[in-house]
C-alpha positions as CSV (number, residue, x, y, z in Angstrom):
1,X,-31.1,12.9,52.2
2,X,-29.3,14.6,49.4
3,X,-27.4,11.4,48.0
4,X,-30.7,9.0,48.6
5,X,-33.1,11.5,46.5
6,X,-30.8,13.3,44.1
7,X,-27.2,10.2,43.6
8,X,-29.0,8.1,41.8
9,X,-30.3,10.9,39.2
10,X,-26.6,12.6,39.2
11,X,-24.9,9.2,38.0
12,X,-27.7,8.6,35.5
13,X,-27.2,12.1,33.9
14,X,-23.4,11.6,34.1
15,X,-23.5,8.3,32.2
16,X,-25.4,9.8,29.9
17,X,-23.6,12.4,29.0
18,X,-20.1,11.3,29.7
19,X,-20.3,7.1,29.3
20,X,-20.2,4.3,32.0
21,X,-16.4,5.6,31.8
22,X,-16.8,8.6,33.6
23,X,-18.2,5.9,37.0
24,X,-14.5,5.6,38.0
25,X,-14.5,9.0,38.7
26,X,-17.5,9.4,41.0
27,X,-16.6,7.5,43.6
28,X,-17.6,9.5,46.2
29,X,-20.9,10.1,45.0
30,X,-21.4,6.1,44.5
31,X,-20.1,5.5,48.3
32,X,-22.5,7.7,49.5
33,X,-25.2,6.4,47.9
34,X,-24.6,2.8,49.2
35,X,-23.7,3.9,52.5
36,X,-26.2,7.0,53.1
37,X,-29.5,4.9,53.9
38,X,-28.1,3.3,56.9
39,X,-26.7,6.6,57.5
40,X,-29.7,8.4,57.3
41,X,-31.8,6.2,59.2
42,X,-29.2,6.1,61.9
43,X,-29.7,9.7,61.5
44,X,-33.4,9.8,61.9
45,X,-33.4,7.2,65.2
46,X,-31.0,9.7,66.9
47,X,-33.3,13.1,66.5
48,X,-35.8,11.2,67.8
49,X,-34.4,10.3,70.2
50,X,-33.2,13.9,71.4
51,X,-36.3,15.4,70.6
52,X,-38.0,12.7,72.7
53,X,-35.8,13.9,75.6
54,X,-35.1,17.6,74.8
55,X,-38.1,19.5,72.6
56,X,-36.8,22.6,73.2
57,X,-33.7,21.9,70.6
58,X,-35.8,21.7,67.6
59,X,-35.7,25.4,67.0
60,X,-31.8,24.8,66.8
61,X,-31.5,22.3,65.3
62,X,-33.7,23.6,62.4
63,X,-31.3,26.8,62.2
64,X,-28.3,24.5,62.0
65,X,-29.7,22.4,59.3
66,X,-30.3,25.1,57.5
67,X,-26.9,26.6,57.4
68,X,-25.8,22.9,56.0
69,X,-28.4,23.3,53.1
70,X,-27.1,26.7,52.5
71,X,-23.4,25.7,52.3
72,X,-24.3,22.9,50.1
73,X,-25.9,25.1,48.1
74,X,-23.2,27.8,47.8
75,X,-20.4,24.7,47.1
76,X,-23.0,23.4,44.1
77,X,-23.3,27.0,43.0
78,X,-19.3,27.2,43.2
79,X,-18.8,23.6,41.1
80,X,-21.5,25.1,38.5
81,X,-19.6,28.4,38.1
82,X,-16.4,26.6,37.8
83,X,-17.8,24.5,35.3
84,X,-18.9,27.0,32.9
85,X,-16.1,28.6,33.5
86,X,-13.5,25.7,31.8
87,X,-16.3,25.6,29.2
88,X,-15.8,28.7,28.1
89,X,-12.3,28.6,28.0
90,X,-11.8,25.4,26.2
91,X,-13.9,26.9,23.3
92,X,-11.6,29.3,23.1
93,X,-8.3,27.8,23.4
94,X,-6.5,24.8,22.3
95,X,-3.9,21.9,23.9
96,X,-0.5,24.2,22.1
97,X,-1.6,27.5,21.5
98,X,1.4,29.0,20.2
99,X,1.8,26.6,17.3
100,X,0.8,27.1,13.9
101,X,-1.2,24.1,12.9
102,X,-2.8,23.7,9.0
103,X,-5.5,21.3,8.3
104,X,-5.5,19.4,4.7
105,X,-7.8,17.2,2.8
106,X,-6.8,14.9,0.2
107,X,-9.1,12.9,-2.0
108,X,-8.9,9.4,-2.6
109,X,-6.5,8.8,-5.9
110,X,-8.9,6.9,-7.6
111,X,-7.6,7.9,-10.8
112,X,-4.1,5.7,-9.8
113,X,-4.8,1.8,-9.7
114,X,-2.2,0.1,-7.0
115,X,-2.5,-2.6,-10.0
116,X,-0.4,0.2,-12.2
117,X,2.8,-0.5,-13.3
118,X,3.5,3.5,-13.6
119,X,1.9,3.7,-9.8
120,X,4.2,5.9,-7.7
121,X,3.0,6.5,-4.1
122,X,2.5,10.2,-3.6
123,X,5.2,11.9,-1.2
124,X,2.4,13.1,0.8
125,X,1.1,9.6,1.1
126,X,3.8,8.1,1.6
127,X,4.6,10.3,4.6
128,X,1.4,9.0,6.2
129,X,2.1,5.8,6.2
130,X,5.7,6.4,7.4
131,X,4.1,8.7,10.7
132,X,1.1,5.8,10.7
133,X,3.8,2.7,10.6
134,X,5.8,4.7,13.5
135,X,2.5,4.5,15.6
136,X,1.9,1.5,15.1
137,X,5.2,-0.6,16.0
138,X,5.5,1.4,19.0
139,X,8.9,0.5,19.6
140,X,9.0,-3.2,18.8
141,X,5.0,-4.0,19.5
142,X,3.9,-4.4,16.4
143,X,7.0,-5.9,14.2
144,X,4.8,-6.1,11.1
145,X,4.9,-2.5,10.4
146,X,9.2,-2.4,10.2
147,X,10.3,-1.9,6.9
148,X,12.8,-4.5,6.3
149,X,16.0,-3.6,5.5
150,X,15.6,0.0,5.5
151,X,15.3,0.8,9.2
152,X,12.2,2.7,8.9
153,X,8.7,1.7,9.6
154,X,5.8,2.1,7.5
155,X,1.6,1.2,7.1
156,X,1.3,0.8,3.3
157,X,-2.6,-0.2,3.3
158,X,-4.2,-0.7,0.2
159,X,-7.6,1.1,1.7
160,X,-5.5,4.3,1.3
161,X,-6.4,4.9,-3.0
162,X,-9.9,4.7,-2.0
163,X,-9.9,7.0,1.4
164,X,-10.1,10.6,2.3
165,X,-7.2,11.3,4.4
166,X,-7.3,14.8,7.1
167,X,-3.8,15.5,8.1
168,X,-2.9,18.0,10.2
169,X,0.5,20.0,10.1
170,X,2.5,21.7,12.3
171,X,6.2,24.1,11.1
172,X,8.0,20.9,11.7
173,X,5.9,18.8,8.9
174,X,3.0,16.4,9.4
175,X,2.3,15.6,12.7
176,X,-1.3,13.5,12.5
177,X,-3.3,11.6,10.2
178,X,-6.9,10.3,10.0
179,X,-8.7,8.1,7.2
180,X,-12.2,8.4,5.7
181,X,-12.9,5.4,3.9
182,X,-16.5,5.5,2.7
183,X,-17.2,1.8,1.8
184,X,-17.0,0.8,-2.0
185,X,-17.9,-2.6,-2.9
186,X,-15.6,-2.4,-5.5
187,X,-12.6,-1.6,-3.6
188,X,-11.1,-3.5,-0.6
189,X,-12.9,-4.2,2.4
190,X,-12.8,-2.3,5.4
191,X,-11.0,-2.7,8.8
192,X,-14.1,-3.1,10.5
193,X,-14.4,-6.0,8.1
194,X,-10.8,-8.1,8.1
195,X,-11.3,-7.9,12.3
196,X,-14.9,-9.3,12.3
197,X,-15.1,-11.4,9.1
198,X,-17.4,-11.2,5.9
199,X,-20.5,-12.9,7.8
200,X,-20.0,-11.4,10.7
201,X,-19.8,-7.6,8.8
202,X,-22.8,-8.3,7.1
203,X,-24.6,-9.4,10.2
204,X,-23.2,-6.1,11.8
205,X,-24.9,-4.3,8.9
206,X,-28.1,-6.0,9.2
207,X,-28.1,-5.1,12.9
208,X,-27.4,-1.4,11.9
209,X,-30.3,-1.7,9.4
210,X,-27.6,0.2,6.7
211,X,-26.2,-0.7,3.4
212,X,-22.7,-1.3,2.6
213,X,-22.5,2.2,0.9
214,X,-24.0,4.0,3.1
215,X,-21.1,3.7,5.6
216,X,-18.4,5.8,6.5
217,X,-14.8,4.0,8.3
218,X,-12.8,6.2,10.2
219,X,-9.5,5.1,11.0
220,X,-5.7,4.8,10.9
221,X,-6.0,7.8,13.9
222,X,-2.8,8.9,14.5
223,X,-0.7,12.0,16.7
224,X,3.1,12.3,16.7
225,X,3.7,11.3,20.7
226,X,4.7,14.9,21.3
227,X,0.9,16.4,20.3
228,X,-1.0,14.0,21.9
229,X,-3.5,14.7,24.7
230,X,-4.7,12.4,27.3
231,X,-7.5,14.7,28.7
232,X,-10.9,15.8,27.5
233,X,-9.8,19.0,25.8
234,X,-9.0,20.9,22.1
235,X,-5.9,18.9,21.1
236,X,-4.5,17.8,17.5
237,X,-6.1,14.8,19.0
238,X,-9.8,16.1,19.4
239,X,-9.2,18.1,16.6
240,X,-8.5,15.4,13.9
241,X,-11.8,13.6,15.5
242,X,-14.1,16.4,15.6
243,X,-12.6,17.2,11.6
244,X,-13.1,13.8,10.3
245,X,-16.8,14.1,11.9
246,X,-17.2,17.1,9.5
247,X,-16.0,15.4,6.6
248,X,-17.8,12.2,7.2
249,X,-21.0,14.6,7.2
250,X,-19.8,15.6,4.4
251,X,-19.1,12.7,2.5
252,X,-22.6,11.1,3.0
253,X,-24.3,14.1,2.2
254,X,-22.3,14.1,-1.5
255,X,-23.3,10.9,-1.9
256,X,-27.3,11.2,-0.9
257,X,-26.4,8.8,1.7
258,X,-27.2,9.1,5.4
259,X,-25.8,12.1,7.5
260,X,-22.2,10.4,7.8
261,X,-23.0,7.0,8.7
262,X,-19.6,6.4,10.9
263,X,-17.8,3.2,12.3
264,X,-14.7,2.8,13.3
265,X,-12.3,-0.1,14.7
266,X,-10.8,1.1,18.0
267,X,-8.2,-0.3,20.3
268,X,-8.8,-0.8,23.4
269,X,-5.2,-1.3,25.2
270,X,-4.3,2.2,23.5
271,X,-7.5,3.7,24.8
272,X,-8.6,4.9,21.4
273,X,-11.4,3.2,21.9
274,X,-12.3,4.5,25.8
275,X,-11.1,8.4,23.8
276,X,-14.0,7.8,21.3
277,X,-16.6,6.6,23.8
278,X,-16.2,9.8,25.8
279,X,-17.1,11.9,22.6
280,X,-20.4,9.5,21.8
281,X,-19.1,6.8,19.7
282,X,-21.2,4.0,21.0
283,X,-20.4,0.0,20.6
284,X,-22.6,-1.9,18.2
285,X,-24.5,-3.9,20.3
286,X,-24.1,-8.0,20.5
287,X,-20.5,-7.3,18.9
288,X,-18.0,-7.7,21.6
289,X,-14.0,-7.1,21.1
290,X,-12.2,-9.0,18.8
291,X,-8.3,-9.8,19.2
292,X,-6.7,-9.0,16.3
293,X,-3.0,-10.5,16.3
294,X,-1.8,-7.9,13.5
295,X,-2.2,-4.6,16.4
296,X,-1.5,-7.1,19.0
297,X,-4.7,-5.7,20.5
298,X,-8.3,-6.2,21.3
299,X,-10.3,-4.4,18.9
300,X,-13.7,-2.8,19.8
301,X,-16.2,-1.7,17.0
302,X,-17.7,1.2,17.2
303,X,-20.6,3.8,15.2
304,X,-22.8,6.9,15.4
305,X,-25.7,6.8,13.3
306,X,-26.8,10.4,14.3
307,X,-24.9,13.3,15.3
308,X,-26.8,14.3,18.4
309,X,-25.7,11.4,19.6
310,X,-22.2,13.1,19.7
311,X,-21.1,14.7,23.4
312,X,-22.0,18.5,22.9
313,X,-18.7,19.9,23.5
314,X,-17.5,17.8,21.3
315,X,-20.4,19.1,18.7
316,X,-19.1,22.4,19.4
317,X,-15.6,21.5,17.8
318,X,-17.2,20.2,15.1
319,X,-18.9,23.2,14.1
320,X,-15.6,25.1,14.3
321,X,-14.2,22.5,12.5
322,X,-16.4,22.8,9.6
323,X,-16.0,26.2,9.5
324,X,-12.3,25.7,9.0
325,X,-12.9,23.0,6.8
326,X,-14.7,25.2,4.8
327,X,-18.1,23.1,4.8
328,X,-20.2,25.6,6.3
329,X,-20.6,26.8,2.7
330,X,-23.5,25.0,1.3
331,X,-21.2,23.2,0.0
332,X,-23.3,19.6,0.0
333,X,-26.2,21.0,-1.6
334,X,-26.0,18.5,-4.6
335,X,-23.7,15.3,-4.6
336,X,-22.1,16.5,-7.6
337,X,-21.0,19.7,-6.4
338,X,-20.1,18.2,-3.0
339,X,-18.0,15.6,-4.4
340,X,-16.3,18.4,-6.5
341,X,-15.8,20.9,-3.8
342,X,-13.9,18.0,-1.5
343,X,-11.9,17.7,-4.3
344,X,-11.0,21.3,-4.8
345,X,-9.9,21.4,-1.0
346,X,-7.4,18.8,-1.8
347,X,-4.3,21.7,-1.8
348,X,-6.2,24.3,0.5
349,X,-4.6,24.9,4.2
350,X,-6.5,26.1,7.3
351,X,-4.9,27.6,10.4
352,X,-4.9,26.6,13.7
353,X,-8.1,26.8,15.9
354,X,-6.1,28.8,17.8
């Protein structure tokens, strides 16, 4: 009886917590479920049966069904320890422990007009977009990022003089990149916008009930191959995500906007997008992939209107995050001050989470 009254209420609290995702991975439960009520009734007909014939066997039968109940029991108790266990120790740890790894905002140059004659691309700009353009022509994929005639590859986007960019670095130099773009109708439109369209954006926002300013794009996501993680743990990876969360807080807060109002456009062949589901990112509903011939990939869009939305280990990391971050200062008491604080942080450095 234990998959007929307690499966279905397992896999609901799973999804949940963990996405429709996370299905592929409880197969056994699922199986069990379909196949348990013939089971159980086949079950059922058969102690009948035996009792029918030998009464006396009830008393053991009792005592051995027991002892089943009890080891189920003891193995639940065991996955539960187990559990809180990992938990524990991925709050405490991250994916490469024994690395140095600094954390570093830098404001939008909205000073510097890309329309300037004088305009010279900062070096520490221009080393994003070389790491970003690397990414993204993933050895020949995407030809449109190669630089041609110089060999190298690069994501020159004009989005970049109007975004917050969190990049983390390791001894060897910059090692990953993420955007914060927060949507100015003055300045270019967003990804979210060249993949869906003008109309269809502004339906999108009519659906989210938000304003154009109120929103926050994270993008341009990005971890040199040999700092990536593939699983659900403290990596650059998680860490870039859970620190552009902070920011993007941030950010709305400066300018008396929502909490961080956050969308992003994810691919879905990279998994990007299946990363961001598992940490609460949800997809807008009625707005389906797009292809998008320019990543050679279909694009999913994605938002979180409200931060308990947000897996709660992943919360976690954002706390710590915004402790290293330093925005656990009262720093967006007043839009002024919290626009002027981001900017301050602009040359500041924060160690690993280690």
């Amino acid at each position: 009886m234990l998959p007929l009254r307690f499966g279905e209420l397992v896999l609901s609290r799973c999804i949940e917590l963990l996405g429709m995702d996370i299905l592929s991975s409880l197969s056994f439960i699922t199986r069990h479920i379909a196949l348990d009520g013939a089971h159980t009734d086949l079950n059922a007909q058969m102690l009948t049966d035996l009792l029918e014939q030998a009464p006396w066997s009830l008393p053991a039968l009792a005592t051995a069904g027991s002892a089943a109940l009890d080891a189920y029991a003891d193995f639940l108790g065991d996955c539960l320890r187990l559990a809180k266990d990992h938990l524990r120790r991925a709050d405490n740890c991250v994916t490469l422990p024994h690395q140095s790894i600094r954390f570093q905002i830098m404001a939008p140059p909205t000073a510097i007009s890309s329309h300037d004659a004088e305009f010279s691309c900062p070096d520490w700009l221009a080393e994003v977009r070389s790491l970003r353009g690397s990414a993204l022509f993933d050895n020949g994929r995407r030809p449109a990022f190669r630089t041609m005639g110089q060999g190298g590859c690069s994501d020159a986007d004009p989005i970049d003089l109007h975004a917050y960019h969190l990049l983390a670095y390791a001894e060897c130099g910059l090692i990953g990149c993420v955007r914060l773009y927060h949507l100015d109708p003055a300045g270019p439109p967003c990804v979210t916008e060249e993949v869906l369209g003008q109309e269809r954006f502004s339906q999108l926002l009519q659906n989210l009930r938000a304003a154009h300013d109120d929103i926050v794009e994270v993008g341009r996501w990005v971890v040199q191959p040999d700092y990536r993680t593939s699983n659900f743990d403290l990596g650059i990876s998680i860490q870039l995500a859970a620190g552009s969360a902070a920011l993007a807080k941030e950010i709305g807060c400066a300018a008396g906007k929502r909490d961080g109002f956050v969308i992003c456009a994810a691919g879905v062949a990279d998994r990007q997008c299946a990363m961001l589901k598992r940490i609460g990112m949800t997809p807008i509903a009625g707005v389906g992939a797009a292809s998008c011939a320019r990543y050679r990939d279909d694009v999913q869009i994605l938002c979180c209107s409200q931060r308990q939305w947000l897996h709660p280990q992943f919360l976690r990391l954002v706390d710590l995050m915004e402790r290293k971050l330093g925005f656990s200062e009262g720093s967006s008491a007043t839009a002024t001050g919290s626009w002027g604080l981001i900017g301050r942080r602009t040359t500041d450095t924060y160690p690993s989470l280690a």
